[in-house]
Phi, psi and omega in degrees: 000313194289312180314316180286323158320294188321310166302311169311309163332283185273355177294307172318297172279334233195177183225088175312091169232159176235147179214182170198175185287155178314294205310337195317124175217136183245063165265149201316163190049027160259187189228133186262147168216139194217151135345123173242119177238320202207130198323324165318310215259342155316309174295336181282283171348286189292350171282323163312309187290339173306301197301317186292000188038046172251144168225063171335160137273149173225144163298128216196134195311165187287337161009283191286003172248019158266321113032040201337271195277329172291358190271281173301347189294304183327291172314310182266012122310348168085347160313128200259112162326118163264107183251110187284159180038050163246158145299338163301321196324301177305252218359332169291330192268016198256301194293350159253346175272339167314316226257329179277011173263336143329329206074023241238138142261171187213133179277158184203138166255141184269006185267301195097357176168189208257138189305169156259088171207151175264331161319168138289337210276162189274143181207154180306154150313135180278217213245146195288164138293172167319293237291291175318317191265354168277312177277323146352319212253343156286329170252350172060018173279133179313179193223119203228116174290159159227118139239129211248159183238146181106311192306323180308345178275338166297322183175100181234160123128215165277210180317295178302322180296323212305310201274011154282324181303289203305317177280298169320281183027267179321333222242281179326303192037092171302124143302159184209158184202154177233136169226127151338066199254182187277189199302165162203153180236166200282164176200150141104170190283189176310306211285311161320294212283322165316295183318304183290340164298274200322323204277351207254320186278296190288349120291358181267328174297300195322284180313326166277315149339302196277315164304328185271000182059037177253136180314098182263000000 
C-alpha cells in the first residue's frame, strides 16, 4: 500500500523518471541505501523502486508509527521503526536483518537524517552513519547504492517553505530522479565499509543530479 501511495503521490507533485547501471540488480535480500535531502524523497524513492518492481521494507524514525493510519500501515507492512538516542535503538538492525533473512529487501538512509539547509538546491551526500555497515557486515547481504535528485524542489526548508513547497507542488510538478547503481558488497572493517557505501551512493547522485542538469 505504502509503495502504490507513493506512486500516486509523486505522480502528482513532481514529474518521475528513473534510470540505472547495466549490472543494476534489486534482488531479494538486498539493502537498498539512498541519499536523504527531503521530507519528499522516501515517496520519490518507493515510486522508482515500485516502476523497478521492487517494494523494500523501509527504515524509517519510530515517530512515524504514531501516526494514526500511517502508524498502522507501517506496523503492518512490515516496516521498520528506528528509535533514535533510545534503548530500542539496536532493535532496528536485529528487525532488518529478520527481514532480509526473509528475503525482504530492506532500505536504509545512511546520513541517518535530514541536512539543516534551507535552500532547494542540491549538495553531495553527507557522511554515513554506522548503521548501514553494521548490518551488512552481520548479514553479508548485498548493497544497492541509490541516488535521487530533486525532492528538495518539492518541499526543503522550514515549516513555512516546507507546506508551500507542498501546495505549489501539483502547479510546479519539479523533475526529479533516481538511479540505480549496481550491487556491491562492503569488505574490510566498518569505517571501510562506511566509505565504501558513501562513495557508491554519492555517484549514483552525481548521475541523478546530471540527468536533471543540476550542479553536482
Amino acid at each position: 500500500m505504502l509503495s502504490r501511495l507513493a506512486d500516486v503521490l509523486v505522480k502528482t507533485v513532481g514529474r518521475l523518471t528513473v534510470t540505472a547501471d547495466a549490472g543494476a540488480a534489486l534482488a531479494p535480500g538486498s539493502i537498498v541505501v539512498v541519499n536523504h535531502t527531503s521530507l519528499a524523497d522516501p515517496a520519490v524513492v518507493l515510486a522508482a523502486l515500485r516502476r523497478l518492481g521492487a517494494e523494500p521494507a523501509v527504515m524509517a524514525a519510530a515517530g512515524l508509527w504514531r501516526i494514526p493510519v500511517l502508524g498502522r500501515a507501517l506496523a503492518r507492512e512490515g516496516h521498520i521503526p528506528v528509535h533514535r538516542g533510545d534503548p530500542r535503538a539496536a532493535r532496528c538492525l536485529d528487525l532488518s536483518a529478520a527481514a532480509l533473512d526473509q528475503g525482504r529487501m530492506v532500505l536504509i538512509y545512511g546520513e541517518g537524517g535530514l541536512p539543516r539547509r534551507t535552500d532547494a538546491a542540491e549538495a553531495a551526500p553527507a557522511a554515513f552513519r554506522s548503521g548501514l555497515a553494521r548490518l551488512a557486515e552481520r548479514t553479508g547481504a548485498p548493497v544497492v547504492p541509490v541516488g535521487q535528485a530533486g525532492a528538495r524542489r518539492i518541499t526543503s526548508g522550514g515549516t513555512g517553505k516546507q507546506i508551500a513547497g507542498l501546495v505549489t507542488a501539483p502547479l510546479r510538478r519539479p523533475p526529479v530522479h533516481v538511479h540505480v547503481g549496481a550491487p556491491i558488497t562492503l569488505t574490510g572493517d566498518r569505517t571501510t565499509r562506511t566509505a565504501q557505501a558513501h562513495t557508491a551512493v554519492t555517484a549514483a547522485w552525481r548521475t541523478a543530479t546530471a540527468r536533471l542538469g543540476e550542479p553536482a
